[in-house]
N, C-alpha and C positions, 0 to 999 in steps of 0.2 A: 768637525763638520756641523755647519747648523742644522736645525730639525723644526720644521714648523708643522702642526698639529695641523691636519686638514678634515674636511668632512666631504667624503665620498659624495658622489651623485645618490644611492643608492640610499644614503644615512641623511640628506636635504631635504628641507620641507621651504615652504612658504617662497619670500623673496630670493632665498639663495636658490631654492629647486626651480624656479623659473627661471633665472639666470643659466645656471647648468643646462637645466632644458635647450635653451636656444645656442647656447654653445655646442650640443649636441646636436641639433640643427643645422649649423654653418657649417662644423667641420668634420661631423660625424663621429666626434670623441669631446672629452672634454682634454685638452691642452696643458700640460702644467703649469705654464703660465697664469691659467685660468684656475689650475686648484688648488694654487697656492694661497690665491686671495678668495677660497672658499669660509675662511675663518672672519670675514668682515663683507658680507652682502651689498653692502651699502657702497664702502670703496670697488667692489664686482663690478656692480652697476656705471658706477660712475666713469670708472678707467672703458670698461665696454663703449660708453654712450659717448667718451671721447675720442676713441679708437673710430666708431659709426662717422662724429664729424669732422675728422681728418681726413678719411678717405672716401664719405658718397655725401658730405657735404657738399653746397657750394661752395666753389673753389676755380680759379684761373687756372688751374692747374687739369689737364684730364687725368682721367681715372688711370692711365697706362703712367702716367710721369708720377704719380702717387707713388703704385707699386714701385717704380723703378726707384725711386729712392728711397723707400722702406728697405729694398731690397738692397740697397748700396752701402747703406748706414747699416744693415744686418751683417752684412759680408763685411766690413770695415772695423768693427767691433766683436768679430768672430762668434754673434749671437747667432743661433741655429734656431732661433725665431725670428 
């Protein structure tokens, strides 16, 4: 099983404790998906800020047909994210 070193919300400072922060803003915890890449801030930030412009971007797309295929491609790939 692999094992990657993380840093708690609680043990964050600087750009990673702001990131965490607002992840605990959105969904009232921080996510494993989010505390996995608590070991590199920079990539946080980035996958976050692409995440923000796939789904409240402009887009031809509405915000329902976003989720719905977020949620297609999750169920399709058996991710529970």
């Amino acid at each position: 099983m692999a094992w990657i070193e993380e840093v708690t919300p609680d043990r964050a400072t600087g750009a990673l404790k702001r990131e965490l922060d607002k992840a605990i803003e959105r969904a009232g915890r921080v996510w494993n998906i989010i505390q996995v890449m608590s070991v590199n801030p920079l990539v946080l930030k980035t996958s976050m800020d692409f995440y923000a412009s796939i789904m409240f971007g402009r887009s031809p797309l509405s915000r329902f047909q976003r989720e719905l295929l977020a949620t297609v491609v999750s169920a399709e790939l058996n991710c529970r994210y």
